[in-house]
KOLKEFI-109828 format. One record per residue (C-alpha): x, y, z. Coordinates in Angstrom, 3 decimals, padded with zeros to 6 digits. Each point is the difference from the previous one (the first is absolute). Layout:
N
x,y,z
X,Y,Z
...
***
This chain:
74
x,y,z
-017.864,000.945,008.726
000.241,-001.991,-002.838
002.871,-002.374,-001.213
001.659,002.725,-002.338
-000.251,002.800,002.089
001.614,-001.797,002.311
002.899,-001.240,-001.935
000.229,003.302,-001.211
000.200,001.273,003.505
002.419,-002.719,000.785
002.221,001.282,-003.045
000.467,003.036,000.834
000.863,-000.163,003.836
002.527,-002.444,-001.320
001.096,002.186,-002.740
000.824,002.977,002.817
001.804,-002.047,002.132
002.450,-001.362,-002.882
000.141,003.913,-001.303
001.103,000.769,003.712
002.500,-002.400,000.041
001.742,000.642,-003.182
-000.006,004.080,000.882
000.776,-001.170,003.665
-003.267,002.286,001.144
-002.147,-000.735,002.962
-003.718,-001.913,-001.479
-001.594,003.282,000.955
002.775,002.517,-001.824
-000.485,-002.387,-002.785
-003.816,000.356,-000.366
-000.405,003.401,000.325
002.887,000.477,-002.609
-001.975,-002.132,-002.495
-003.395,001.287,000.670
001.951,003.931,-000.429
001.266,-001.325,-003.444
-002.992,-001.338,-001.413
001.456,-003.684,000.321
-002.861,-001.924,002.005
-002.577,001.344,-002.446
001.998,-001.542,-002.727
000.053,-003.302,001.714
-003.889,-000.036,000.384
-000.722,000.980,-003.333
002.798,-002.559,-001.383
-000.466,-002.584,002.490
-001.141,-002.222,-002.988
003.309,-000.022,-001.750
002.583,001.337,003.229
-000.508,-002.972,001.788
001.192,-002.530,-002.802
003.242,001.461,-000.195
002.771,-000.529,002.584
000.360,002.315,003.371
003.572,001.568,-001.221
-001.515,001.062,-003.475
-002.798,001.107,002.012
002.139,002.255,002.753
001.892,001.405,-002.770
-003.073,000.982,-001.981
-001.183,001.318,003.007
003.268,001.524,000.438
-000.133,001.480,-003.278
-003.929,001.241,-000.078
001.264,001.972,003.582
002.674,001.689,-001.887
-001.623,001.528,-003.232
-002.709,001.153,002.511
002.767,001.788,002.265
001.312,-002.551,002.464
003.380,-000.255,000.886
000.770,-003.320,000.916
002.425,-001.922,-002.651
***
């Protein structure tokens, strides 16, 4: 695997378990709510720019991409 994918892989596992903690969700909940909403395809195809930016403007971009797709969670 090279050094990008990897970080990217890294980012995203990380990103999951802060959007579980903020929604108080188990990791597992919080994955398969983010992959339902479209929200872990964003972060691959945005890993570029997502990952300069700070976890709570990321979880509540996440939080926001969720909810014009049909999520719930506020």
């Amino acid at each position: 695997m090279d050094a990008k994918l990897k970080d990217m892989a890294e980012y995203i596992v990380i990103a999951i378990h802060e959007f579980a903690k903020r929604h108080q969700l188990e990791e597992e909940q919080a994955y398969r709510y983010l992959n339902h909403y479209k929200a872990i395809d964003f972060l691959e195809n945005q890993y570029d720019v997502a990952h300069t930016q700070s976890f709570d403007d990321i979880i509540e971009g996440l939080t926001a991409l969720c909810q014009r797709h049909g999520g719930a969670l506020v």
